[in-house]
C-alpha positions as CSV (number, residue, x, y, z in Angstrom):
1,X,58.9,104.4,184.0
2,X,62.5,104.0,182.6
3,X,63.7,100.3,182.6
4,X,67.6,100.0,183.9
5,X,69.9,99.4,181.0
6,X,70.2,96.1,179.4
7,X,73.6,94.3,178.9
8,X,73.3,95.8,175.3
9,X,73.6,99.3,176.0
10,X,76.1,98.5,178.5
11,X,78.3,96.7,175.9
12,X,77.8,100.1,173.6
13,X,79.0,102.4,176.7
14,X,81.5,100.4,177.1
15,X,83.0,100.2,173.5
16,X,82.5,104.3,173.3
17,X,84.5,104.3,176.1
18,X,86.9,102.2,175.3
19,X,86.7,104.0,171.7
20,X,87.6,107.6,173.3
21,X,90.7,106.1,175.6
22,X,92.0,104.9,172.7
23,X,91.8,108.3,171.0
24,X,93.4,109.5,173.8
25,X,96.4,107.6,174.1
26,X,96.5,108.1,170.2
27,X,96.5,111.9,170.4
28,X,99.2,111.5,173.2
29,X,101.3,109.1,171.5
30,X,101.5,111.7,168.8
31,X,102.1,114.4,170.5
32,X,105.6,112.6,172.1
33,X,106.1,111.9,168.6
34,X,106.2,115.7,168.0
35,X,108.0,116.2,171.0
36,X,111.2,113.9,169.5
37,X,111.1,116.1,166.3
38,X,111.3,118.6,167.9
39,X,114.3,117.9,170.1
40,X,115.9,116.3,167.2
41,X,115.6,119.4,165.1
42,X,116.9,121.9,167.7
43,X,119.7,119.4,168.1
44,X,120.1,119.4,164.3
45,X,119.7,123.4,165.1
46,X,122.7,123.5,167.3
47,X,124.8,121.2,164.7
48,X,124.7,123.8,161.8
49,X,125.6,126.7,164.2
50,X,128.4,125.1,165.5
51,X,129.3,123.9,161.5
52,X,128.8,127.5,160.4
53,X,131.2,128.9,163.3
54,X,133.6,126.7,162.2
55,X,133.3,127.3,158.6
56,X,132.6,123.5,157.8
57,X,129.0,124.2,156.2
58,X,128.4,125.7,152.5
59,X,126.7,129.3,153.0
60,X,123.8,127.6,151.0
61,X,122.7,125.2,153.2
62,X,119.8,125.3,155.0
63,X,119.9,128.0,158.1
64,X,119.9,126.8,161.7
65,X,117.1,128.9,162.6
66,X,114.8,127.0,160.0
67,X,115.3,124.1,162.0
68,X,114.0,126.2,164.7
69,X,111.2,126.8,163.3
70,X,110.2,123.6,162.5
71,X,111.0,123.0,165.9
72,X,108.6,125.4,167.3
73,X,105.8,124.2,165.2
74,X,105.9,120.0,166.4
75,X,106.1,121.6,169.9
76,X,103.1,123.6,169.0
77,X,101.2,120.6,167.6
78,X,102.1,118.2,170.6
79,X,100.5,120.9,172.9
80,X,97.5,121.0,170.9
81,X,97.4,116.8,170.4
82,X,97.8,116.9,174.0
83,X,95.4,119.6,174.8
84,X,92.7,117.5,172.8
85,X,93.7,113.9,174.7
86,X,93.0,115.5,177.8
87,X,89.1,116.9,176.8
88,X,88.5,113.1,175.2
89,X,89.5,112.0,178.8
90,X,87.2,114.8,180.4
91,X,84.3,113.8,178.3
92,X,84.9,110.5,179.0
93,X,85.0,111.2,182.7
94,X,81.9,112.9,182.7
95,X,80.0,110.0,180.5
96,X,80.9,107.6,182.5
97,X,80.1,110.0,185.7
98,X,76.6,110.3,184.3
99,X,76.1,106.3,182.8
100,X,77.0,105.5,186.7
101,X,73.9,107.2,188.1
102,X,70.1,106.1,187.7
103,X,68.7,108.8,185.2
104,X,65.0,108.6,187.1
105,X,65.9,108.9,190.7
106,X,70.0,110.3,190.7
107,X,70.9,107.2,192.4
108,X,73.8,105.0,191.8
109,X,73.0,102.5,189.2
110,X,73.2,98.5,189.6
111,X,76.7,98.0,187.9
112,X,78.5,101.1,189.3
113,X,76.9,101.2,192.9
114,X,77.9,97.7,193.7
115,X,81.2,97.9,192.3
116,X,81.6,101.2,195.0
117,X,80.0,99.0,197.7
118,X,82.8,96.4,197.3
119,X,85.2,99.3,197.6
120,X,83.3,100.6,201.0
121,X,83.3,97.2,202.2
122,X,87.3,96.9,201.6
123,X,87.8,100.3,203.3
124,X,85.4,99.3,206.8
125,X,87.4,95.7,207.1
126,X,90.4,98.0,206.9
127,X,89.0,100.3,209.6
128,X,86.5,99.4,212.5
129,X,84.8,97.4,210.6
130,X,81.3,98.8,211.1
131,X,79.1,99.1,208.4
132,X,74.8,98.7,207.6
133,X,73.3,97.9,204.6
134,X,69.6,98.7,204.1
135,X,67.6,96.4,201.9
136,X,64.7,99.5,200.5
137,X,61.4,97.8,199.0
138,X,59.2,100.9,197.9
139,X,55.6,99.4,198.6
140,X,52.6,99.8,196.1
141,X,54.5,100.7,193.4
142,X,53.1,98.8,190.6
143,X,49.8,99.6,191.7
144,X,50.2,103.3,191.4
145,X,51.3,103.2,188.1
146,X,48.6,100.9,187.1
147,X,45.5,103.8,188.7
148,X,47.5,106.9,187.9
149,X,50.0,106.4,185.7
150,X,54.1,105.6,185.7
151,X,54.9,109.8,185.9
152,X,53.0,109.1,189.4
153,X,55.3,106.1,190.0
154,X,58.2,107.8,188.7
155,X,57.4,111.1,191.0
156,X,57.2,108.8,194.0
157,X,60.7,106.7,193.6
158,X,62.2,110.4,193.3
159,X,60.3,111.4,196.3
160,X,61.3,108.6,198.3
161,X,65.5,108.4,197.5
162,X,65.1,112.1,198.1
163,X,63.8,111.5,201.4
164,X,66.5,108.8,202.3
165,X,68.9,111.1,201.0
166,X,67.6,113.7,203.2
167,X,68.3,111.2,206.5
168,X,71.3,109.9,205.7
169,X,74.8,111.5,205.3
170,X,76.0,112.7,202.0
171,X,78.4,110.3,201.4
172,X,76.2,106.9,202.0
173,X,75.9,105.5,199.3
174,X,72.6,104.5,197.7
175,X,71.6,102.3,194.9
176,X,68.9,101.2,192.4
177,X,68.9,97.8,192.4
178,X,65.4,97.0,190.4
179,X,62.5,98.6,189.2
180,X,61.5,99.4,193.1
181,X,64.3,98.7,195.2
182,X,66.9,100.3,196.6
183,X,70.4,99.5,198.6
184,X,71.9,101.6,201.3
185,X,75.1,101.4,202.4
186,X,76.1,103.3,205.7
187,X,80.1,102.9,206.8
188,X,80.7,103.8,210.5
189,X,77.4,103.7,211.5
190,X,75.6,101.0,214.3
191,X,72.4,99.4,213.2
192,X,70.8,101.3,216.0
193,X,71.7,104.6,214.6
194,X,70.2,103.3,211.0
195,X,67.3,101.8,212.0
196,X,65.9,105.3,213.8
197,X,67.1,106.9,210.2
198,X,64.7,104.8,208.3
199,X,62.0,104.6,210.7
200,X,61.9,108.5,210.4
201,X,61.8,108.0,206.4
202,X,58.8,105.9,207.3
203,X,57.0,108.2,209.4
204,X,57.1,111.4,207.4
205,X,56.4,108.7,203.9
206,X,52.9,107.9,206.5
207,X,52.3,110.7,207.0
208,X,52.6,112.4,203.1
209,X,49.3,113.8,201.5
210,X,49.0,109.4,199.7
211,X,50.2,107.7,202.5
212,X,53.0,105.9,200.6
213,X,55.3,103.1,202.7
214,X,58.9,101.3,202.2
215,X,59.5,98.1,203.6
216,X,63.5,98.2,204.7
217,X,65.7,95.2,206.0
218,X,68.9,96.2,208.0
219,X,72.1,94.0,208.0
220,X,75.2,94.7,209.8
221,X,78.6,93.6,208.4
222,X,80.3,90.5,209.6
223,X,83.6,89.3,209.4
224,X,84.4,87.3,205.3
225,X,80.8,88.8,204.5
226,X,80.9,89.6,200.8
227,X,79.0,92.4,199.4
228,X,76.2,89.8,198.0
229,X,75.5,88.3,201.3
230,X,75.4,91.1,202.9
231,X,72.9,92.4,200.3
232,X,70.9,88.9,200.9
233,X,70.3,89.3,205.0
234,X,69.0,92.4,204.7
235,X,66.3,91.4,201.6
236,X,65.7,88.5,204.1
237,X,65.1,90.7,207.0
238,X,62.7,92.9,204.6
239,X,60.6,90.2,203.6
240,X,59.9,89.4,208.0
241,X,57.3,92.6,207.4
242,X,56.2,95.5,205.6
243,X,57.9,97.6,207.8
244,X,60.5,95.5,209.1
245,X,64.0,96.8,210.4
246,X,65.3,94.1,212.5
């Protein structure tokens, strides 16, 4: 079963990331570069014209309309510099879309699904207020991948964030916290409300061909609650029971 990324490959994606901003602004800065020669020459354009009208400009100097031309290629660079800064940026978006989810299950990963729960929490204190996080433990785990192998584990983490998934709304927010537990975050919804969610997600996980369980601890938000003790009353309420949703 995949382990979640060390600090070390977070460091890299961070430092390709940086790398490709960089490039960006780079490919941006030089196309505004192009832009200014550009101006300057069809300035420098408009100069010889008027010189030429007024008869104060050898007939061997260079023409206006080669200044124009030059023109028309810097302007034609600095579109393409700019058309390139902006697919770094789309790369980099998706990168970063796809480093932010847990490759095994298609939840959020640690860094980036905490980071969006701080956000949520923000956004509810700024609302009503109301907001349940669920504390997932999957059970019986470990053991499965020790009699049938970690693609059996691996099959059943999928199975069960599909199945939250599938009770919860589309935007709740779910994330991989460890190797076999998950956070739920539900914003304008009552504890009552979540607690009947996940005690359907037990039921139908009973009553699956292997009989596989999730132990879940329910927290509601309080007032100058931080994301990690929110995070903490639920684990605590988890570890009252192997089915506990206080």
């Amino acid at each position: 079963m995949p382990t979640p990324a060390t600090p070390h490959h977070g460091r890299l994606r961070d430092q390709s990331a940086t790398a490709r901003l960089l490039a960006a602004d780079e490919r941006d800065a030089i196309a505004s570069i192009r832009d200014l020669a550009a101006i300057t020459r069809d300035r420098a354009s408009e100069a010889r014209d008027l010189r030429r009208t007024l008869h104060l400009v050898d007939e061997g100097a260079p023409a206006a309309a080669d200044d124009r031309q030059d023109a028309a290629a810097d302007r034609e660079q600095a579109a393409f510099e700019r058309l390139h800064a902006l697919v770094d940026r789309e790369l980099l978006a998706d990168a970063l879309a796809v480093a932010a989810n847990d490759p095994l299950t298609g939840a959020r990963a640690r860094a980036a699904g905490l980071h969006e729960l701080d956000l949520l929490l923000d956004r509810s204190r700024r609302g009503a207020g109301l907001l349940v996080v669920a504390y997932v433990d999957v059970v019986g785990l470990k053991a499965l991948n020790d009699s049938k192998g970690h693609a059996a584990g691996d099959a059943l983490l999928r199975d069960v964030v599909t199945l939250i998934r599938g009770h919860l709304r589309s935007y709740d927010l779910t994330i991989r916290v460890g190797g076999d537990e998950f956070v739920c975050a539900m914003a304008d919804m009552s504890l009552v409300d979540a607690r009947l969610r996940f005690r359907r997600v037990c039921a139908e996980l009973a009553g699956a061909p292997h009989g596989y369980a999730i132990r879940t601890g329910l927290a509601q938000l309080t007032a100058h609650e931080n994301a990690t003790e929110l995070i903490a009353r639920a684990d605590v309420k988890l570890i009252d029971g192997p089915h506990a949703q206080h």
